[in-house]
N, C-alpha and C positions, 0 to 999 in steps of 0.2 A: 504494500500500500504506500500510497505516497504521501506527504503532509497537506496537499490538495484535499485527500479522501477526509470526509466526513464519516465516516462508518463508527469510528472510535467514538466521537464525541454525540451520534447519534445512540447508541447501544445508552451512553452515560443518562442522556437525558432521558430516554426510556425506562431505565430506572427510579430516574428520581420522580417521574410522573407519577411510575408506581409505589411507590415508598408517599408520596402527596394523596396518592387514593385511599389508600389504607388508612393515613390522618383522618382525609373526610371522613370515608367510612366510619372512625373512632368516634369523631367529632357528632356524623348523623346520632348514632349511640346514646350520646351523651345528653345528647338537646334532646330525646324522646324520653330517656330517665329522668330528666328536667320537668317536661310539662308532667310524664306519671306524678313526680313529688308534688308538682303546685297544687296540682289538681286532688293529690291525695291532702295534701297540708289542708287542701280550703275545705273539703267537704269534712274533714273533722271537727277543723277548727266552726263550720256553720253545725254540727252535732253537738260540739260543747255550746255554742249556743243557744241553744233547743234545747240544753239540760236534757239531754240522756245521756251524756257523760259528765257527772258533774265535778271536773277536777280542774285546778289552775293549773298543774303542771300538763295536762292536755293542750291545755290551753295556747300555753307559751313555745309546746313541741311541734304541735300545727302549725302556728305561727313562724318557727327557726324554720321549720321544714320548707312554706310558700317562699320565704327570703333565701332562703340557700338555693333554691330549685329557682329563682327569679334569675338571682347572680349565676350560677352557674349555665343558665339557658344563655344569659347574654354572652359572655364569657366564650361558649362556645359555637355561637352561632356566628360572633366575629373571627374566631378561629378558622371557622368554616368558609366565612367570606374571604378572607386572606389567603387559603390553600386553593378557593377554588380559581383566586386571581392569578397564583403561582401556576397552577397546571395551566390554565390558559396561556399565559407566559411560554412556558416551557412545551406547550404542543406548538406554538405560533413560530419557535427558534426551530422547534425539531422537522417542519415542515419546510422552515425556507433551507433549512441543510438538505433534507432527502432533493430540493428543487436546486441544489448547487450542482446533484451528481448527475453525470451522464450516462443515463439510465438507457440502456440497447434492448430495440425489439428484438422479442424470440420470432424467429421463425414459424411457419406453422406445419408443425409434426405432429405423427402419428404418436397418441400418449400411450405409454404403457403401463399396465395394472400393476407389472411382478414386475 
């Protein structure tokens, strides 16, 4: 290969695309355990208000729960936006390299099975 060929630093950027999906991926995760907590936080914390559970310390753990589940949804939902800026980045660079090389039509032959 030559220092021309892009092959090398294509291969690189294809990994990091993937190694960037798997974040999201984490990230998607993350923000769906998020809305479970708010959503679990609020409908307890509206039971302790309804007194059929009558305890403060319900109270206050519903409560931790909706705020942690808030922070943590934002937290990674801009995570999410930022990775998914990066791979768009990084497919935009990996397409104008595949478009640098001089790519040769095959001919048209008989394909073989074995």
């Amino acid at each position: 290969m030559t220092e021309d060929d892009p092959t090398d630093e294509i291969s690189d950027i294809e990994a990091r695309i993937e190694a960037l999906a798997e974040i999201a991926e984490r990230c998607r995760k993350f923000i769906l355990a998020s809305k479970i907590a708010i959503a679990g936080g609020a409908a307890l914390l509206l039971v302790t208000i309804l007194g059929l559970i009558g305890s403060s310390q319900v109270a206050l753990g519903s409560i931790a729960l909706v705020l942690g589940g808030i922070v943590s949804l934002g937290s990674n939902i801009s995570t999410l936006r930022q990775t998914d800026d990066a791979i768009g980045a990084a497919e935009a660079l990996r397409a104008e390299l595949i478009s640098r090389i001089d790519l040769r039509v095959v001919q048209d032959t008989p394909m073989k099975l074995m």
